[in-house]
FIVO-54331 format. One record per residue (C-alpha): x, y, z; residue in one letter. Coordinates in steps of 0.001 Angstrom, whole numbers, plus 524288, in hexadecimal, padded with zeros to 5 digits. Example, Ala and Ser with C-alpha at 12.3 -4.5 7.8 and 13.67 -1.06 7.14 Angstrom:
8300C7EE6C81E78A
835667FBDC81BE4S
% end
This chain:
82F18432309FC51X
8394642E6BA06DDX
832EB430F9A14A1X
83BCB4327EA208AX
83B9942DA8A2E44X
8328A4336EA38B1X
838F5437F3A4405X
8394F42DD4A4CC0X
83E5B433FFA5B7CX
8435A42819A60E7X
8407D42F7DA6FCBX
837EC424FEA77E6X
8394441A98A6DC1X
83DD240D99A70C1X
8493340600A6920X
83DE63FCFFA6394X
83486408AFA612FX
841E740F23A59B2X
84478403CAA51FDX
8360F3FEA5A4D8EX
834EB40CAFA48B2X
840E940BDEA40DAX
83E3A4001AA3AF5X
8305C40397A36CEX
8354040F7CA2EDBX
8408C40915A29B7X
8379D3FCC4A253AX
82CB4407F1A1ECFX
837AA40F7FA1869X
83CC840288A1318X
82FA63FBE9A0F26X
82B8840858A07E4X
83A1E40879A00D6X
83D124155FA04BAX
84C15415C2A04A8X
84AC54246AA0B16X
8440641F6FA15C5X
8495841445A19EBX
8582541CBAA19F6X
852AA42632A20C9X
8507341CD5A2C49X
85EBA41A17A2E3CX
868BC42625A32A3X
8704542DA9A2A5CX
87D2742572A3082X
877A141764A30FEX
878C240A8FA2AF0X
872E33FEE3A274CX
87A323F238A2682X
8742D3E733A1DBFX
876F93DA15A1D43X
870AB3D3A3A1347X
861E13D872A1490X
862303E4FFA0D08X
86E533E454A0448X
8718D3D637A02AEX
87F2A3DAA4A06C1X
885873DE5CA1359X
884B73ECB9A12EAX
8846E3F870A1B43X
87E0440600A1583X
882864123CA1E72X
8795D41DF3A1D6DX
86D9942205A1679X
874904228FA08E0X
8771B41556A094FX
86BC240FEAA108DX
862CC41646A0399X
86B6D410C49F9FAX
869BA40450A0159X
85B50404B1A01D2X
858EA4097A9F5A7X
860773FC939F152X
85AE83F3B39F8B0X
84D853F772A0095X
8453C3F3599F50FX
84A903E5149F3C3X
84C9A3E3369FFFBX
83F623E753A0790X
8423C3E734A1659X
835B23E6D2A1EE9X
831FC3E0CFA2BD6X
83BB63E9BAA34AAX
83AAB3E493A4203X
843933E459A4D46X
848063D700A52FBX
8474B3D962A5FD9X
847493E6DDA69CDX
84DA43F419A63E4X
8583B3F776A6DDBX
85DDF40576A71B8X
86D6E405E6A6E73X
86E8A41333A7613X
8707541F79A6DDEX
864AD42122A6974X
866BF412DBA6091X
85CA940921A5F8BX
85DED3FBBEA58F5X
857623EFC3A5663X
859CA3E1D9A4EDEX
84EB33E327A4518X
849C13D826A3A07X
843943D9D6A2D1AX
842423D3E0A2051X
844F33D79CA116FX
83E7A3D159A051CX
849B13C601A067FX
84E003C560A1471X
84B863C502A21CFX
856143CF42A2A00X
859B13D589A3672X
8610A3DF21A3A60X
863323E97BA4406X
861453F7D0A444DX
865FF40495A4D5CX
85F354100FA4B54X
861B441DC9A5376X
85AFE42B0BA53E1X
8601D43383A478CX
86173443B8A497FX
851BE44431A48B4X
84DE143B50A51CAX
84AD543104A481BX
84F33422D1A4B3FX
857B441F23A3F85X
85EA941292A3C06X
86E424136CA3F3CX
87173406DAA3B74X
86A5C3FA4EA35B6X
86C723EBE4A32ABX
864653E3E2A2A5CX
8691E3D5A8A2766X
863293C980A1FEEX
860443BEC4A289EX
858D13B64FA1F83X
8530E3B4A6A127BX
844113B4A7A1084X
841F63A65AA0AD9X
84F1B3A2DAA0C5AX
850673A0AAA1C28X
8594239771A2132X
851E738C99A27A6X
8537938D02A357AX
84B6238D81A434BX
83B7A38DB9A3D18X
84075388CAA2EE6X
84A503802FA3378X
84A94373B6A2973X
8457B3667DA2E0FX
851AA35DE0A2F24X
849BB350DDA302FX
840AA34A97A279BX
833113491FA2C91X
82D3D33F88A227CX
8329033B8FA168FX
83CF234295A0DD9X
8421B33EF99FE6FX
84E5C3423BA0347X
85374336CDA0B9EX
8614333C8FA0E8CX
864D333FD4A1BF4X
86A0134E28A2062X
8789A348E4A1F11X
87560342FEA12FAX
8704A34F21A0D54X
87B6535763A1345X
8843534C06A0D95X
87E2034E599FEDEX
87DF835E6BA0088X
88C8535C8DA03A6X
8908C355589F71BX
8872335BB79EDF5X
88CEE36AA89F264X
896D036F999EB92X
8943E3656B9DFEFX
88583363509DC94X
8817D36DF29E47AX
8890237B7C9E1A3X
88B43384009EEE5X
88492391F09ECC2X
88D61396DC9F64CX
89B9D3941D9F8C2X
8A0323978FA04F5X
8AFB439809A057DX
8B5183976BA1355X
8B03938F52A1D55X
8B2E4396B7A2A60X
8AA5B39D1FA3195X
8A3ED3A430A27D2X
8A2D839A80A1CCAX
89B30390E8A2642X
8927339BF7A2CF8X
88F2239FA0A1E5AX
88EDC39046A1982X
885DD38E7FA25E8X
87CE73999BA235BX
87C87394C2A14CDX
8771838873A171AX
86BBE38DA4A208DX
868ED39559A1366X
868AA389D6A0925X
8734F38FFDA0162X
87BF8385079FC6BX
88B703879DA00C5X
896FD38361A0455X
8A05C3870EA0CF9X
8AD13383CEA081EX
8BBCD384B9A1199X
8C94937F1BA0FF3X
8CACF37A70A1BBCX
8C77636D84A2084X
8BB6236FD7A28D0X
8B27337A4FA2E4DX
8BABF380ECA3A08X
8C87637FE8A336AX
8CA4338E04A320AX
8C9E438DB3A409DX
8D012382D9A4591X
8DB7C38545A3CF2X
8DED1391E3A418DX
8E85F39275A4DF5X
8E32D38B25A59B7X
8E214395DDA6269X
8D7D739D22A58C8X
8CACC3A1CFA5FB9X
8BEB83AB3EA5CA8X
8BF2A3B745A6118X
8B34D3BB0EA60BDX
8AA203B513A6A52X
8A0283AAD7A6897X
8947A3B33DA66E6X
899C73B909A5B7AX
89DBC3AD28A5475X
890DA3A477A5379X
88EEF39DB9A4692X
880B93A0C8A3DA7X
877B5394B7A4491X
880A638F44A4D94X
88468396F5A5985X
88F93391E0A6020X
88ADE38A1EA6DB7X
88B3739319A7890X
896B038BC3A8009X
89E1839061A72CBX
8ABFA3964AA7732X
8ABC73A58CA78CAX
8B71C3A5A1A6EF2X
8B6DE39996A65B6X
8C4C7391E3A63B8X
8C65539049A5483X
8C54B38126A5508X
8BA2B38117A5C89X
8B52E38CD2A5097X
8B8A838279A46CDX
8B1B237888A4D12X
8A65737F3DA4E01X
8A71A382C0A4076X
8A807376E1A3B17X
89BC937274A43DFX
894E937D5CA3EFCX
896FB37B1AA3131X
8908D36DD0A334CX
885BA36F6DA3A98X
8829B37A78A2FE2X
885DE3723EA25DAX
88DBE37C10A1EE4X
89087375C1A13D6X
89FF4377EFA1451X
8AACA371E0A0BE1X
8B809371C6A134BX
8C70B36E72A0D07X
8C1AA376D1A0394X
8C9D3381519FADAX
8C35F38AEF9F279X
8CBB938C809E582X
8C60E3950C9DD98X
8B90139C879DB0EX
8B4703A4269CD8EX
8A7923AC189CC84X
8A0173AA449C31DX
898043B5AD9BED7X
890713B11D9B629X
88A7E3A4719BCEFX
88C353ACD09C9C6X
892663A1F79D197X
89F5E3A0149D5DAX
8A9473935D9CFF4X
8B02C38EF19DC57X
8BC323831E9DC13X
8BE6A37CD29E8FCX
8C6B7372729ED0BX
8BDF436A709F6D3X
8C6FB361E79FD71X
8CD8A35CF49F2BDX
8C25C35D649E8D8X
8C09C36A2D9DF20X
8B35F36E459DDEAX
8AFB837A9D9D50AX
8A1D7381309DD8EX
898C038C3F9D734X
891573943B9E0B6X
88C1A39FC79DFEFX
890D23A54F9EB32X
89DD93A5C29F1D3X
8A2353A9FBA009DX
8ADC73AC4FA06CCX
8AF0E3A7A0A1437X
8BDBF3A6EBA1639X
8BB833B1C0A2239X
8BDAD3BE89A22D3X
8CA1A3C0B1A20B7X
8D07E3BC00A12C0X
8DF213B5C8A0FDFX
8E9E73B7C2A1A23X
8F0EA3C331A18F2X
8FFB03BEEBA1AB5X
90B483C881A1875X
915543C7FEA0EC8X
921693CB7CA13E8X
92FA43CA09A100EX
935913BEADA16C1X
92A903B420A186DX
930C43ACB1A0D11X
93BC53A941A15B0X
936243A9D7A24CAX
9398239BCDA289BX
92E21398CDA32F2X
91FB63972AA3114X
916443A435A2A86X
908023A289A2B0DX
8FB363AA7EA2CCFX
8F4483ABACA3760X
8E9993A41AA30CEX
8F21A39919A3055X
8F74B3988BA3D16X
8F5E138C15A4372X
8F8DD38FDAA52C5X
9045338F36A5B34X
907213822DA5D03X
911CA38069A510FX
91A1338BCAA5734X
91EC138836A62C6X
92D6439083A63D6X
92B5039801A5A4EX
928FD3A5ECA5799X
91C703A8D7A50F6X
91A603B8D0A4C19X
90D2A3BB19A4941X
90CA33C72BA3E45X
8FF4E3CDA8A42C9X
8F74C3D1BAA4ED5X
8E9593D050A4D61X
8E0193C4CCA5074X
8E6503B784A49D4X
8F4CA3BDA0A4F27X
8EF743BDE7A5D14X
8EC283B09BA5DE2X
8F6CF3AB68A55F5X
8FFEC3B1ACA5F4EX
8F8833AEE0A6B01X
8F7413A121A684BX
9056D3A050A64B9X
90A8A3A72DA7380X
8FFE839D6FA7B04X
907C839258A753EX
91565397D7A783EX
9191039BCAA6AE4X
920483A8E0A6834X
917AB3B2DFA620EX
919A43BF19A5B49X
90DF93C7FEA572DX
90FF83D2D5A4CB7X
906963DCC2A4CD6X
906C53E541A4045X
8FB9A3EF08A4448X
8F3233F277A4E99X
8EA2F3E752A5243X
8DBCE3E91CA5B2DX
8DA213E10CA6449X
8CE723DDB0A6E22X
8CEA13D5EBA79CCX
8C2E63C9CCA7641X
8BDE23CC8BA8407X
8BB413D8F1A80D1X
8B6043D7DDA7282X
8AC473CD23A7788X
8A7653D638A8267X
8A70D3E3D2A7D1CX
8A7763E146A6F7CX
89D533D426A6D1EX
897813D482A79ADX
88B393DA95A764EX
8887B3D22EA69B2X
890C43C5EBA6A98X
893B53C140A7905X
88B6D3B93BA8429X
887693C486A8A3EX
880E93C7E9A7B2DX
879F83BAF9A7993X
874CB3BA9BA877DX
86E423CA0FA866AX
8670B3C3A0A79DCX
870AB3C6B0A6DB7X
870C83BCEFA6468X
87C0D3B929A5943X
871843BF86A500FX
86E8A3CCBEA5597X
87CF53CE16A5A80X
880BB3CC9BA4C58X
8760E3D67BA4791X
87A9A3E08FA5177X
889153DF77A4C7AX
8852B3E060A3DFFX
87D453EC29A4260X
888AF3F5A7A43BFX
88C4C3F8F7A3896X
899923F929A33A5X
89A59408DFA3190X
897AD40ACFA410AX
89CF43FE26A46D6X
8A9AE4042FA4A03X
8A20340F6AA525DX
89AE440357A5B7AX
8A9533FDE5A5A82X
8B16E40893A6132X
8AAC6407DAA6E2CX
8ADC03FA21A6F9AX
8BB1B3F99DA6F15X
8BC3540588A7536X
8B5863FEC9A801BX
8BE3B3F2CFA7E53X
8CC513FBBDA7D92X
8C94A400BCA89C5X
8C4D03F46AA8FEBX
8D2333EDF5A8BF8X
8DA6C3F8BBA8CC5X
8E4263F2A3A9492X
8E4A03E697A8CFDX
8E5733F0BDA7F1AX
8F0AF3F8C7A8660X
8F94C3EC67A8B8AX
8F8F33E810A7C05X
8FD973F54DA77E8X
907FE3F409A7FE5X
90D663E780A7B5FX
90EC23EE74A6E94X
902BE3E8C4A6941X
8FB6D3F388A5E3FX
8EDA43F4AAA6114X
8E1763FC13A5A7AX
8D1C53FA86A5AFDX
8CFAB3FD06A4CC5X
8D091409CBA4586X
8C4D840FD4A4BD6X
8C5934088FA57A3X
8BB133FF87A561DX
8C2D83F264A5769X
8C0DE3E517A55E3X
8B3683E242A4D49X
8B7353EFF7A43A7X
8C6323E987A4199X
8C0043DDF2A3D71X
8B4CD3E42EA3494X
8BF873EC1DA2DB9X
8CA563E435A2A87X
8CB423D6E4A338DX
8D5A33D7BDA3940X
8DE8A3DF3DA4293X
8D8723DA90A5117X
8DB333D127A5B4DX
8D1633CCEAA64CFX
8D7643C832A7037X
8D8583BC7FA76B3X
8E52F3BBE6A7D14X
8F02D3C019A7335X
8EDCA3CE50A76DCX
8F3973CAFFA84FFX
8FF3F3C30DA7F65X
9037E3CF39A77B6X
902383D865A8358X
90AA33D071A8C15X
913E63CCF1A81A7X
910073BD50A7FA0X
90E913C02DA70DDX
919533C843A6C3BX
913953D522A6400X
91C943DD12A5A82X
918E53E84AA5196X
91BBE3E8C1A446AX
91A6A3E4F3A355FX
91F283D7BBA2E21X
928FB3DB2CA26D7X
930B53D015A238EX
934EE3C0A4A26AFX
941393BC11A2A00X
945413ADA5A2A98X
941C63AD5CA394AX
93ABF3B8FDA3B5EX
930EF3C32FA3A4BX
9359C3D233A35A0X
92C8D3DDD7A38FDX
92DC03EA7AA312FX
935BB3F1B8A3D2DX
9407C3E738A3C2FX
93AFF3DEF1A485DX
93C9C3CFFDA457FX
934C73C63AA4B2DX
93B343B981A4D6CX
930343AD3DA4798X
92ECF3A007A43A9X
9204B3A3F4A3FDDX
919803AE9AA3B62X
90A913AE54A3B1EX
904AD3B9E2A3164X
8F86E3BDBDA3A17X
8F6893C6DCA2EB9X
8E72C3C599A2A8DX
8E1023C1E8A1FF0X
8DC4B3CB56A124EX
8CE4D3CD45A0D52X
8C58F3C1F6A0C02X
8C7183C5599FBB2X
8D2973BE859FE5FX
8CBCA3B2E29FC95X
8C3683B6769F03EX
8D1783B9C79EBA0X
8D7863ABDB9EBCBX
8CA583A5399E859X
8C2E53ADBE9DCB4X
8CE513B7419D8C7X
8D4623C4BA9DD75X
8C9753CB2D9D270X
8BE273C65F9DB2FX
8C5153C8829E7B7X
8C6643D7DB9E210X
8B87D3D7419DDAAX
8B2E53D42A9EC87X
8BDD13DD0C9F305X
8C2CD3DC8BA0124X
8B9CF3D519A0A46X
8B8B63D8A6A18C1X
8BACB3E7E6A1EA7X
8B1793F1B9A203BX
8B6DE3FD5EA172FX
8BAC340471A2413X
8C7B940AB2A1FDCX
8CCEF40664A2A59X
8DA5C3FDFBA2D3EX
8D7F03F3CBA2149X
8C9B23F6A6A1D7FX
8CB703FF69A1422X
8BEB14097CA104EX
8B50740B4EA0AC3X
8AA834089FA14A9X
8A4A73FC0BA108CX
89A453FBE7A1ADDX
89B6D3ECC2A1DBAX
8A5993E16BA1C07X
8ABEB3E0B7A0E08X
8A5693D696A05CDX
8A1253CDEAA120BX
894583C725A125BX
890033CC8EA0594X
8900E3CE599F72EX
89E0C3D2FF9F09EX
8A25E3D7C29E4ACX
8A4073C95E9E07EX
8961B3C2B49DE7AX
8967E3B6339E532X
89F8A3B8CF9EDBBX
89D933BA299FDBAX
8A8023BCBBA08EDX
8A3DF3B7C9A1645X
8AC633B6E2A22A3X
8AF0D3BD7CA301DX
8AF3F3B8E4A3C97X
8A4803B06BA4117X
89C7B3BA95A461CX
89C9F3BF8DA37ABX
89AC23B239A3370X
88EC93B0EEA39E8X
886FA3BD80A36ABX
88D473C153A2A0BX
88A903B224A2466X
87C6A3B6EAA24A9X
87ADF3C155A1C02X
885F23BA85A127BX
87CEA3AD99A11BEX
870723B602A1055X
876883BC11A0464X
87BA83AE529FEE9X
86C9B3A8CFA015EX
8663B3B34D9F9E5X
86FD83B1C49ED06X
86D343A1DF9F008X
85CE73A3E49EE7BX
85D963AD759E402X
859BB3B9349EC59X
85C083C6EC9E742X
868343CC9C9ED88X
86CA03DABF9E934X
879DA3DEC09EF4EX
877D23ECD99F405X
884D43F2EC9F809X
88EF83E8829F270X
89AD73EC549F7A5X
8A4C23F1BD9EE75X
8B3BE3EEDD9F11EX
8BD613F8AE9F4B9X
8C5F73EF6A9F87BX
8CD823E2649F2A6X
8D2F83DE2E9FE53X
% end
């Protein structure tokens, strides 16, 4: 028979006192299997986020309907005991109390975080929950306690030195010695993922076209920097050195890439293409041709990932006229900087991040500039992001109060998607109002703001669709005082010498740069595996917000990132490097478990509304 909560008044009770209460019912509800129970410990509008520990997917259940289907899935396999917190409960005002907590199921070790809040009765209840794998039981990467040896105290069989092993690894991979995973892309993502891989034992290889580790950096335009600040952007293992630029110049990103992917010892293939891959159902591994270099190679594992980032192809326009436009067309992805464009007149078709800096770069080095914004575009001031936005989580002022990459992480992963936007509106209402006279001299100029359809700005923009911001760094002012030239309007057409909008205005130009975006990631799966497979795994990235570009339904959590699809084998991981990082986890976790033979029943596979 299901029991139900006692009322517990949460009058005179301390955060702590709150918590360790809620965790010893939930753990007694859950240890006696009683599905009832354990839902009846959460409020009727709450959620619980998992990543990995519960539903070996990344999944979000919202209310007690979907909590009990959950359980009733899962609770027996899994068998969650040990709740504990990690450290002191804290009050979050409104009657909220939450706490980083650990525990264990019959596979894993896992943390997580939980907020719970008085419900109508008095009754502290859970509002929200995380629960994420942070290791597998037998399975640990060897590090601190466990880490291995390196030298050879006494005598050994095997004579070879470390670069001689390394040396015979290298040749044997790929030939003798089939990859279990193939990781495609070797950016940010592919060598967080390759790096996080080899701490595992799982045998990979990170595969890229270019010719090292870094190139998709150092080959954009010269003026390219992060963004985002330092604190957000650390690496799994290696942190970057505290003297480590506030906002990182892309060759000094590639660098550090490339140094990374040594020390790691990633095992990564570059100058090489990817030509075609077939599933094979039946032998459940995938047949993949690659031109290494020069030399074809057919590989067979078992598991393939997409790293090429998060967004897919370019997106470029067609539009009457480009057949016979007699200067230089190119996406933004392919711009090489300002330096080749001296006297001429560049129009940039586009206004959001790459646009900015393509068109700031090009005015700082004299060139004629023309930006054409097609629709509204949000933009925040970095100052301000870092400050009111990061501040608290990812920032100095952060690491010296005592947060660390980890718990910052777990605290953002803790809001789930459903409510983020709520915690989001405050922000940049803070921020409008902050900047207001830097937001009002850009209307002015012309220049079409917004702050998302809700409001809720930058992060919520880039959840949803990926595009349609700007954080500034400079180009904002060159727009407002007329530096970079601004015009409304859509392409319409190409002339011989020029640029024709839709109300008639013609732009004079000797180049035109498409700062147009990119499609879904499925892209990708497209050119390599076939359009049937691409439809099979649907459109990657978005939220199912119907909002501007991310179409409903709800999906509760990223489209087919991090986690099983529709196609078996098949993975997409990318982001920025703050997604990198965390998300690179749970992905490798789930690739581990599938290496060693583990048990790992999907609950909650996506299905796809969606092709692309």
């Amino acid at each position: 028979m299901t029991q139900t909560l006692e009322p517990v008044v949460s009058t005179d009770r301390t955060p702590q006192q709150r918590i360790d209460a809620w965790l010893e019912e939930f753990e007694a509800a859950l240890s006696a299997l009683d599905v009832g129970r354990a839902t009846n410990a959460f409020l009727t509008d709450s959620y619980w986020r998992d990543l990995t520990a519960f539903t070996w997917n990344i999944k979000t259940v919202e209310g007690h309907e979907q909590i009990s289907d959950m359980l009733t899935a899962r609770l027996a396999d899994t068998r969650p005991a040990g709740f504990a917190t990690t450290e002191d409960a804290t009050d979050d005002g409104d009657g909220v109390a939450s706490a980083f907590i650990s525990f264990e199921t019959a596979v894993g070790r896992c943390e997580g975080h939980v907020r719970i809040r008085p419900d109508s009765d008095g009754t502290d209840r859970a509002w929200t929950l995380l629960t994420t794998m942070q290791e597998l039981k037998d399975h640990e990467e060897r590090r601190g306690p466990t880490r291995v040896l390196g030298a050879v105290h006494g005598s050994d069989p095997d004579t070879r030195s470390w670069a001689e092993k390394k040396a015979d690894e290298e040749l044997e991979l790929g030939r003798t010695v089939q990859p279990y995973v193939l990781v495609i892309g070797g950016g940010q993502g592919g060598i967080a993922l390759g790096a996080r891989l080899r701490q595992l034992g799982v045998p990979s290889i990170v595969v890229d076209r270019h010719d090292r580790p870094g190139d998709q950096w150092r080959k954009r335009y010269k003026s390219l920097c992060l963004h985002d600040p330092v604190w957000y952007d650390h690496l799994p293992y290696l942190p970057f050195p505290e003297n480590w630029p506030v906002f990182a110049p892309k060759d000094k990103i590639g660098d550090w890439l490339e140094f990374y992917t040594k020390v790691m010892e990633v095992p990564y293939w570059s100058k090489t293409t990817c030509l075609s891959a077939d599933y094979d159902e039946e032998q459940e591994r995938w047949t993949v041709e690659i031109d290494r270099d020069g030399e074809r190679l057919t590989l067979h594992p078992t598991q393939l990932v997409l790293a090429t980032g998060m967004s897919g192809k370019p997106s470029i326009p067609t539009v009457p006229g480009q057949d016979i436009f007699a200067g230089e067309q190119h996406h933004s992805s392919q711009h090489p900087g300002p330096d080749a464009y001296a006297g001429k007149k560049v129009v940039v078709i586009g206004s959001n991040n790459s646009a900015h800096d393509i068109c700031k770069a090009l005015v700082d080095n004299g060139v004629d500039a023309t930006m054409v914004q097609r629709s509204s575009t949000h933009i925040v001031k970095s100052d301000s992001l870092r400050s009111i936005a990061l501040g608290g989580l990812y920032s100095e002022e952060a690491v010296a109060s005592g947060m660390t990459t980890k718990k910052a992480d777990l605290t953002f992963a803790s809001l789930p998607y459903r409510i983020m936007h709520e915690f989001q509106v405050p922000v940049y209402n803070q921020i409008r109002e902050q900047d207001k006279e830097f937001y009002d001299r850009l209307e002015a100029a012309g220049f079409k703001l917004d702050f998302g359809d809700d409001d809720s700005g930058l992060f919520m923009k880039y959840l949803r669709r990926g595009s349609g911001y700007y954080i500034d760094v400079g180009a904002s002012e060159l727009i407002a005082n007329g530096t970079i030239k601004l015009v409304q309007g859509q392409l319409d057409h190409l002339t011989e010498t020029s640029v024709v909008l839709s109300d008639g205005t013609e732009l004079e130009a000797d180049v035109v740069v498409y700062a147009t975006g990119f499609g879904s990631m499925n892209g990708w799966a497209a050119d390599l595996m076939g359009q049937d497979v691409a439809d099979r795994v649907g459109k990657v990235w978005g939220l199912g917000s119907d909002t501007t570009k991310d179409p409903g339904p709800w999906e509760g959590e990223q489209r087919n990132m991090w986690k099983p699809t529709q196609q078996p084998g098949l993975w997409f991981h990318g982001g920025n490097l703050h997604q990198s990082r965390h998300y690179s986890l749970y992905l490798a976790l789930q690739l581990k478990a599938r290496y060693e033979g583990l048990d790992t029943p999907v609950y909650g596979l996506a299905e796809v509304h969606h092709l692309s």
